[in-house]
C-alpha positions as CSV (number, residue, x, y, z in Angstrom):
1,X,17.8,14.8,15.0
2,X,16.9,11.8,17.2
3,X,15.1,8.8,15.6
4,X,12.6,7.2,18.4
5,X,12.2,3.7,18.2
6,X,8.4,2.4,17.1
7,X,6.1,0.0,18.9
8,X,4.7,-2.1,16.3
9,X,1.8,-4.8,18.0
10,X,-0.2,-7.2,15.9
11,X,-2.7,-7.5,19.0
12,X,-6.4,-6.3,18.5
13,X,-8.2,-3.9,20.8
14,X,-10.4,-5.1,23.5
15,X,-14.1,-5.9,21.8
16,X,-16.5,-3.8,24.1
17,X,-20.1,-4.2,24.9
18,X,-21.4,-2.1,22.3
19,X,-24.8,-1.4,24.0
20,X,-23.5,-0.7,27.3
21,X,-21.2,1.9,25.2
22,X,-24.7,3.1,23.8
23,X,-26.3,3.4,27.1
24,X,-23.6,5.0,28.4
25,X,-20.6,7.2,27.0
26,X,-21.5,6.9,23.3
27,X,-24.8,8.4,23.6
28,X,-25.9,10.1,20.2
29,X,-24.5,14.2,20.2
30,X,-27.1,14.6,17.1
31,X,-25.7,16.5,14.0
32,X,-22.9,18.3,13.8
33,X,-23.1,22.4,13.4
34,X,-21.5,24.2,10.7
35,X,-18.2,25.6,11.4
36,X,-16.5,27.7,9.0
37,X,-12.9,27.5,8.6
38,X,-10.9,29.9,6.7
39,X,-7.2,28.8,4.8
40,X,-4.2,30.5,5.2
41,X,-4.4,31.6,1.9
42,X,-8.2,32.7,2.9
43,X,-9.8,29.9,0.8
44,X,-13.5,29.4,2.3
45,X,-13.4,25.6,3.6
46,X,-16.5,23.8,5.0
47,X,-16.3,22.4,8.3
48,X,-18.4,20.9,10.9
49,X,-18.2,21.0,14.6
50,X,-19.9,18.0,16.8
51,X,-20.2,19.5,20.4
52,X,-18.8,17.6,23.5
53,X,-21.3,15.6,25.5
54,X,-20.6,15.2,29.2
55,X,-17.6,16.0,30.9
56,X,-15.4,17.8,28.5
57,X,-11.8,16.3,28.3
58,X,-10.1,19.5,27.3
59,X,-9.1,18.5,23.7
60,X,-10.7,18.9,20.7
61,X,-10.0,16.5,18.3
62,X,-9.5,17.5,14.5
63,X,-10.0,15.0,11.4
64,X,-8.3,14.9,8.4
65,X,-10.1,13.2,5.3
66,X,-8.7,10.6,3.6
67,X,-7.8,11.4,-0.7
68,X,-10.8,12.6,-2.2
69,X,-13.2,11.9,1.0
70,X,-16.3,14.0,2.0
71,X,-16.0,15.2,5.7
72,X,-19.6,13.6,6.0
73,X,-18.2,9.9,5.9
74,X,-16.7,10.7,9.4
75,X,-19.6,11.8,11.1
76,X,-20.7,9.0,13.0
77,X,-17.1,8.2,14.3
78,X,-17.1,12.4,15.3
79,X,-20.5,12.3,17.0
80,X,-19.1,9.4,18.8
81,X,-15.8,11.4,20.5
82,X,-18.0,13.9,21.3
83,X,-19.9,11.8,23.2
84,X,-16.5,10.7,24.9
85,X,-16.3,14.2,26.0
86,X,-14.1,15.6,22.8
87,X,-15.6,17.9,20.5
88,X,-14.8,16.7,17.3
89,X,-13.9,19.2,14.2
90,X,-14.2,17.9,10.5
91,X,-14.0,19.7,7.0
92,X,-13.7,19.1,3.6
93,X,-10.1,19.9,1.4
94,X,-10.4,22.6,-1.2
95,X,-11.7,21.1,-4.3
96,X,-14.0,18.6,-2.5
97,X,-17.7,18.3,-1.2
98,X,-18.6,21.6,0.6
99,X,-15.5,23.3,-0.5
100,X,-15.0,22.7,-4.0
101,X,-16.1,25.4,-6.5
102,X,-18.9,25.2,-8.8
103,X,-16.4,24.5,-11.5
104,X,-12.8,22.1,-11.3
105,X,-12.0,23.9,-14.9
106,X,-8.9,26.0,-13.6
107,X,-9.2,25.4,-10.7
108,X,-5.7,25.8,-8.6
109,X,-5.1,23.4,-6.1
110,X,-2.2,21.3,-5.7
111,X,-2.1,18.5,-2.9
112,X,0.4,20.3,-0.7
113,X,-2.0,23.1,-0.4
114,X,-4.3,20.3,1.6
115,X,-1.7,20.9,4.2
116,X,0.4,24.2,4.3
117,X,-3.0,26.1,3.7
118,X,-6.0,23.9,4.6
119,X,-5.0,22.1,7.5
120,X,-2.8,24.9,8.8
121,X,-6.0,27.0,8.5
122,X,-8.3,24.1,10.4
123,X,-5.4,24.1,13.4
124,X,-5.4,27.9,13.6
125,X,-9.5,28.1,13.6
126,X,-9.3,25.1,16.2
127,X,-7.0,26.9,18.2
128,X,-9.0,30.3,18.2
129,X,-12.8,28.8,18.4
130,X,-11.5,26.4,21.4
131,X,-8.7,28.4,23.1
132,X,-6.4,26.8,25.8
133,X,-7.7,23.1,24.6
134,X,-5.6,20.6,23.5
135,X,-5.7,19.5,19.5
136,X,-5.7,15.9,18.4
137,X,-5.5,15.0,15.3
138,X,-7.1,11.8,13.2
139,X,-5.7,11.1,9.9
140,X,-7.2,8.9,7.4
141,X,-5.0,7.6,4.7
142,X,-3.9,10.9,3.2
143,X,-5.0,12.7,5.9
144,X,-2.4,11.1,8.2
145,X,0.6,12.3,5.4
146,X,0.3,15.9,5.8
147,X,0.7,17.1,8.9
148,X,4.5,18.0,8.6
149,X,3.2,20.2,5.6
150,X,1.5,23.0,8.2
151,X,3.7,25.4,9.7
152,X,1.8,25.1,13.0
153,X,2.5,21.4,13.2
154,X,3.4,21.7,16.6
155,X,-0.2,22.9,17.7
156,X,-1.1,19.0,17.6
157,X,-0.8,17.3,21.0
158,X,-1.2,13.9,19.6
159,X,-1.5,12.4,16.2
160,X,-3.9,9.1,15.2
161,X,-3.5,7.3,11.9
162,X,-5.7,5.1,10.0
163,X,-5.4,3.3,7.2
164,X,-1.9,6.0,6.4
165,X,0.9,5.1,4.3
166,X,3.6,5.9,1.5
167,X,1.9,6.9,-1.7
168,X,5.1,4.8,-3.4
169,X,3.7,2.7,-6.0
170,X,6.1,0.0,-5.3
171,X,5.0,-0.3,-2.0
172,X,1.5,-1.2,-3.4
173,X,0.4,-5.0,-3.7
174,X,-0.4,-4.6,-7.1
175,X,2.6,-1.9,-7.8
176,X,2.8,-2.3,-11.9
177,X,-0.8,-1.3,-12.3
178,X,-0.2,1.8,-9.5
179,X,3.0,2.6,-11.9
180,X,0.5,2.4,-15.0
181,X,-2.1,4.6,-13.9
182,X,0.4,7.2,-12.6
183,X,2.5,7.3,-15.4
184,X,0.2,7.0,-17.8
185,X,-3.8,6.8,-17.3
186,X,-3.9,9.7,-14.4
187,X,-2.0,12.4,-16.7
188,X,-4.4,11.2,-19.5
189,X,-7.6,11.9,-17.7
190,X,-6.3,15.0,-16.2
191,X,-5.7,16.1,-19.7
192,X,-8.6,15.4,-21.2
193,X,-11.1,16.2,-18.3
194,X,-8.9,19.1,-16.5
195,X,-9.5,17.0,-13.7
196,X,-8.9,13.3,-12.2
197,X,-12.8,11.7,-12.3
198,X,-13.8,10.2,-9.3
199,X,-15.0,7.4,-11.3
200,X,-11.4,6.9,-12.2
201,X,-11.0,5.5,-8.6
202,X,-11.2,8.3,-5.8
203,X,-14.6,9.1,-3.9
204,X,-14.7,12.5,-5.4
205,X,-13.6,14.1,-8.7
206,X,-9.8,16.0,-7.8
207,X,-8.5,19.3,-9.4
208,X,-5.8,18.5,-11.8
209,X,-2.8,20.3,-9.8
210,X,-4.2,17.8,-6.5
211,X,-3.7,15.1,-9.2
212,X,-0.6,15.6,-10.7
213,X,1.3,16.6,-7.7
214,X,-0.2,13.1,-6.2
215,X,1.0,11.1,-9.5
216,X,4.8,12.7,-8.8
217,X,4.9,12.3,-5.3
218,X,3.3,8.3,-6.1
219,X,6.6,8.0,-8.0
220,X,9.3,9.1,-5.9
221,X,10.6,6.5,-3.3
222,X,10.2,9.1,-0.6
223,X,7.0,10.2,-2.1
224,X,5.8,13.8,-0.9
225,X,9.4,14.2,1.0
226,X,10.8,13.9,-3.1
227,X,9.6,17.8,-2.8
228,X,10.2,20.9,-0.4
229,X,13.8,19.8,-0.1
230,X,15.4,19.7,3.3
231,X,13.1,22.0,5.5
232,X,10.0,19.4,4.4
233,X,12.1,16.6,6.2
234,X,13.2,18.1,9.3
235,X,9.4,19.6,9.2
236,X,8.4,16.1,9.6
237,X,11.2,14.1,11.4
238,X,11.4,16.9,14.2
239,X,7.8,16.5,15.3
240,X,7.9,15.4,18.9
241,X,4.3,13.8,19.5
242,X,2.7,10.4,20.7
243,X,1.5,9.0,17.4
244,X,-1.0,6.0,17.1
245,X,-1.0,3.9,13.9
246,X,-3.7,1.7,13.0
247,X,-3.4,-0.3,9.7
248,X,-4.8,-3.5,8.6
249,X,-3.7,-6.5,7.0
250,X,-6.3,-6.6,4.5
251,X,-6.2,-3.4,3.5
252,X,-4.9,-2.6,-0.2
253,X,-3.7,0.2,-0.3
254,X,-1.7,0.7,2.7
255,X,0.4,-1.9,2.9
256,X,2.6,-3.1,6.1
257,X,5.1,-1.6,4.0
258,X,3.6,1.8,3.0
259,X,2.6,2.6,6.4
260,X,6.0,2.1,7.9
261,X,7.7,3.9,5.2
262,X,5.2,7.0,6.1
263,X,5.6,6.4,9.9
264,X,9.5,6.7,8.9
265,X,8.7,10.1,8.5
266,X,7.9,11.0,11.6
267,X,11.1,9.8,12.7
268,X,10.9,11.8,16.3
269,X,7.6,10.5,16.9
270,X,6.3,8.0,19.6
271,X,5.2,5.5,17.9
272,X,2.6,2.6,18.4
273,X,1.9,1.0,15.3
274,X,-1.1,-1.7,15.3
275,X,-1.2,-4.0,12.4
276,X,-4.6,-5.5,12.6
277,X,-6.0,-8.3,10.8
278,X,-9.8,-9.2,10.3
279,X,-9.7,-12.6,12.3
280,X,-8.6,-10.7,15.4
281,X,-11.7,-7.9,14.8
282,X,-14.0,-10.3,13.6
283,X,-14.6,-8.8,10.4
284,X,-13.0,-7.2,7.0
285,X,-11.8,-3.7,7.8
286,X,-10.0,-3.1,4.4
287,X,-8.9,0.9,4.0
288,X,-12.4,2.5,4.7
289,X,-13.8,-0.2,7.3
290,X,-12.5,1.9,10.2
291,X,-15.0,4.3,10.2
292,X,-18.0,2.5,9.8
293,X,-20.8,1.5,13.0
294,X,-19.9,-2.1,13.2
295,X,-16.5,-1.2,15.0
296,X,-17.9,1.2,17.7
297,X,-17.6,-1.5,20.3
298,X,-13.8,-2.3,19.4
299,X,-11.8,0.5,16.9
300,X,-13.3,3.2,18.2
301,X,-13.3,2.4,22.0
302,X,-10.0,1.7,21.5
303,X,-9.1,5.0,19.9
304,X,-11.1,7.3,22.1
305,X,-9.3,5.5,25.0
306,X,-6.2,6.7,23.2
307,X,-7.2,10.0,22.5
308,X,-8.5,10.7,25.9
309,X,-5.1,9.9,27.1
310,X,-3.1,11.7,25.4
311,X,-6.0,15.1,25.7
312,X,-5.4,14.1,29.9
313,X,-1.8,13.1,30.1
314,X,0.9,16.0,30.6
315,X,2.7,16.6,27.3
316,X,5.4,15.2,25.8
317,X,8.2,17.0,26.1
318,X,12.0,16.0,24.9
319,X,14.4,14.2,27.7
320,X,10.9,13.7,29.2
């Protein structure tokens, strides 16, 4: 197992003209259309499609929500790649927004199932609905841990982080509160709701085993490689893919620190990490700021340039 060394740049993206990009490449796709994706396990998860505009770049770009996150708070961002020329795919975890039950009581899901069954199930309906087309994927925060978790890992051309780090608590700025409310105030409110409350912290309410597997894995140095032994690690450190990190410097919960440790992970990845700080963008990004409109003109630019890339470049491929 090779370890590939990691690019780490503290310089921001190029600030575009945002209404030449509106004129232009970034022209509005309109809403996205539903497209159904099925779980390995056959769970019914809601997705949405946003349809290329333009030349088509042969990719398809996938993205994976951060903890807790409605698919919906990505839309802009995917309407925008699609009018790059990527159709962009996003969906909601089991448990959350369109695919959460009408009841968390009972509920089954654990956090690991986000990954060996819901985004191994998003890859393989990417890969049937848009045959022969490249997949890139865009993880926020938790959505950038769990790739190593799907079995068809190596379906994903390229990988994009934002805002994705170490759970670890004492990688957190404020790491004695983190250990509090893992050790003591998540387990409670899971006990006495059957569920974490969104109004405990997260966007959206999360089923108790998505919890509790999250407070374990927020406790362990190595956080989600604490479980799944040996075959989780090489399942991660043997993934051979360009991977783009972007995290940001006021950002509290993915620290400088967390994001390396997470990046560690992927220890056969190419990777360009790009610590970003809100005097260089011109604004606070924080761990949601990413996404939002104000950053079309620079963020986003900057990671469709990447992403178009990598769906145009030939692949990687070792002693390459």
């Amino acid at each position: 197992m090779s370890h590939a060394a990691t690019l780490e740049q503290s310089v921001g993206p190029a600030v575009r003209n945002t209404a030449e990009d509106e004129a232009g490449l970034t022209l509005d796709t309109g809403p996205g259309v539903p497209f159904p994706i099925r779980a390995r396990d056959g769970y019914a998860l809601s997705g949405t499609c946003f349809p290329h505009a333009g030349a088509e770049l042969g990719a398809v770009v996938l993205i994976g929500s951060a903890m807790g996150v409605r698919q919906r708070y990505y839309s802009r961002f995917a309407a925008y790649l699609a009018g790059r020329g990527l159709p962009t795919v996003t969906y909601d975890n089991r448990g959350i927004g369109g695919s959460r039950p009408a009841s968390l009581a009972g509920f089954g899901a654990r956090m690991e199932d986000w990954g060996a069954l819901d985004l191994a199930g998003a890859i393989d309906t990417v890969r049937e609905r848009f045959p022969g087309r490249r997949i890139l994927l865009v993880g926020h925060s938790a959505g950038g841990q769990l790739l190593g978790l799907a079995d068809n890992a190596r379906e994903v051309t390229a990988l994009l982080h934002v805002a994705s780090g170490s759970g670890y608590y004492r990688l957190f700025p404020q790491r004695l509160r983190m250990e509090f409310n893992w050790r003591v105030m998540a387990p409670l409110l899971v006990k006495s709701f059957g569920k974490l409350p969104g109004w405990a912290g997260t966007a959206e309410d999360l089923p108790a085993g998505v919890a509790a597997q999250w407070a374990r894995w927020c406790l362990a140095p190595d956080y989600l490689l604490s479980e799944g032994g040996e075959p989780r690690r090489e399942a991660y450190a043997s993934l051979y893919l360009p991977l783009r990190a972007y995290s940001f410097t006021d950002d509290p919960f993915a620290s400088p620190e967390a994001v390396r440790a997470l990046l560690s992970f992927y220890a056969d990845a190419l990777v360009d990490h790009r610590l970003l700080s809100p005097k260089e963008l011109g604004r606070p990004i924080g761990h949601f700021g990413f996404f939002r409109e104000p950053f079309r003109g620079s963020l986003w630019a900057d990671a469709a340039d990447w992403l178009a890339d990598k769906a145009l470049s030939p692949r990687y491929a070792r002693g390459a």
